[in-house]
C-alpha positions in Angstrom: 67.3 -119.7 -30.5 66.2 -116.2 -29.1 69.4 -115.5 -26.9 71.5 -116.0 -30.2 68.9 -113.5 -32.1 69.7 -110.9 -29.6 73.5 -111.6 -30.0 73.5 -111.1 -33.1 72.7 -107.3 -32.7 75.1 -106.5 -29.9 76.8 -103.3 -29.9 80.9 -103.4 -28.8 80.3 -102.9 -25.1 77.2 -105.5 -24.6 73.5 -105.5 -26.0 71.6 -102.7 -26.4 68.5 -102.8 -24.8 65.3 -99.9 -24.6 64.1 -99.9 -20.6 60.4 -99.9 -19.8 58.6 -97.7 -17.3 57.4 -101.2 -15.8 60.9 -102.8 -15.9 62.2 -99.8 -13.9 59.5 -99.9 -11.4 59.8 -103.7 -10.7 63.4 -103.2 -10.5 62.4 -100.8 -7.2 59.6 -102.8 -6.1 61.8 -106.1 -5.9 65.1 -105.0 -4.4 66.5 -107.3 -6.7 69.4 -106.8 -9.1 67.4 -107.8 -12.3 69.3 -106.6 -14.7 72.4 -108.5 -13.6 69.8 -111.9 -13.8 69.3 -111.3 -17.7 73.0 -110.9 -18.2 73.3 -114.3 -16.8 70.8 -115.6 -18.7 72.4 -114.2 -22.0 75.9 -114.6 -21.0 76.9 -110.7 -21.9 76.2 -107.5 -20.7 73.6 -105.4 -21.2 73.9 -101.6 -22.0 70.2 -100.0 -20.7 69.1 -97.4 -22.9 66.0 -95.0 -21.4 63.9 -93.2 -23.8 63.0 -90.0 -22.8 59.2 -90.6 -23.1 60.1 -93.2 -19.7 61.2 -90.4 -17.6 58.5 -88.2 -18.6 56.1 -90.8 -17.5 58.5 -91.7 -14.2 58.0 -88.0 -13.6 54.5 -87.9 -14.2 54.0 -91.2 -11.9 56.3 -89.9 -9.4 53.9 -86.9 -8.9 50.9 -88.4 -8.1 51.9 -89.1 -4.4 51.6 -91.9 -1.8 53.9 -95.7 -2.3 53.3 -95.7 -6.3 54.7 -92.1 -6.3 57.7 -92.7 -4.3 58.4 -96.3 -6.3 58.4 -94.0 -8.9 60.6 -91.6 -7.7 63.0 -94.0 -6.9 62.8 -95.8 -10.4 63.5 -92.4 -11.9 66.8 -91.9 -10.0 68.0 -95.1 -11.3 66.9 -94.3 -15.1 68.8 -90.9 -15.3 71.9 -92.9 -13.9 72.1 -94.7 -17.5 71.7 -93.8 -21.2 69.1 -91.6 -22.4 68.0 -91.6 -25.6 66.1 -89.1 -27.3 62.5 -90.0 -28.3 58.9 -88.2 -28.9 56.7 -87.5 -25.6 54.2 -86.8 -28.8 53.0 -90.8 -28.9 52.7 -93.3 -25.9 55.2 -94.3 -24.5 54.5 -98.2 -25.6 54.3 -96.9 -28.9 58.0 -95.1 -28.8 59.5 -97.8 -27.5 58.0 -100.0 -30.5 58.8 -97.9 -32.8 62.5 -97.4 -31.5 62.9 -101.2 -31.0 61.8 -101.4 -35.2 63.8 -98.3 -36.4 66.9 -99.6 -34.8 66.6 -102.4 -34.0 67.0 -102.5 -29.7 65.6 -105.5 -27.5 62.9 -104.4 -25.0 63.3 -105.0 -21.7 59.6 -105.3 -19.9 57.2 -106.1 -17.4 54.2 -105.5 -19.1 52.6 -108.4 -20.7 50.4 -106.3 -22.9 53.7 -104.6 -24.4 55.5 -107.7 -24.4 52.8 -109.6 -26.8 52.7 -106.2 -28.7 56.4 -106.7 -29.6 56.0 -109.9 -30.5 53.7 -109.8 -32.6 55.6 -107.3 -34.7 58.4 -110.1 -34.7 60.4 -107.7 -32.4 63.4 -108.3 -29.4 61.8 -108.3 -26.2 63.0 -109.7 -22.4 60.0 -110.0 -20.7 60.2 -109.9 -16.8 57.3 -111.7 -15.2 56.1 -110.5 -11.8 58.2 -113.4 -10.0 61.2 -112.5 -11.5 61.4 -115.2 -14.3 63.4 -113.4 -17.3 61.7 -114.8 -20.7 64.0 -114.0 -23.7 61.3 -113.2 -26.5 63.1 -112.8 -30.1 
């Protein structure tokens, strides 16, 4: 089952889990605690790790002005409250977090459906939030 997959690579203090740019802006958009919804749904915690490629591009976003900029701005508060990680601004950001989630391992937490089939593909962890707020555990 995919919830014991993702179990199976916990770290002490819950799972570890790589935070999207479109994860973080639902989680604004919504007013909903979603986070707390897929710790339900896998019965632990879950530690949120942001790449710094996702608050370059929450920066970048946040810039542009109007509702999407101040989504954004609001989405980037939230990130730098939890774990940074350090990763390449070199590559997409899509293409950090795969490569992140591969080299060690770390779920995906997402909203993007293009990402999400991305990952699995690659046989990769993924939580894939859908626009109503379904949590899909993809492992």
């Amino acid at each position: 089952m995919a919830v014991d997959r993702l179990r199976a690579d916990r770290g002490i203090d819950g799972l570890h889990a790589l935070i999207d740019t479109s994860f973080l802006l639902l989680l604004v958009e919504s007013g909903r605690d979603i986070l707390r919804l897929i710790e339900e749904k896998l019965g632990e915690p879950v530690v949120p790790l942001v790449p710094d490629s996702v608050i370059g591009e929450l920066k970048r976003l946040s810039g542009v002005g109007g509702r999407r900029g101040r989504v954004a701005e609001l989405a980037l508060s939230m990130a730098e409250r939890m774990t940074r990680i350090e990763s390449s601004q070199e590559v997409g950001v899509d293409e950090e977090l795969v490569r992140l989630a591969s080299e060690k391992g770390y779920a995906v937490v997402t909203a993007d459906s293009a990402l999400q089939k991305r990952l699995r593909k690659q046989g990769l962890k993924c939580i894939y939030v859908s626009r109503r707020l379904e949590v899909h555990i993809l492992a």
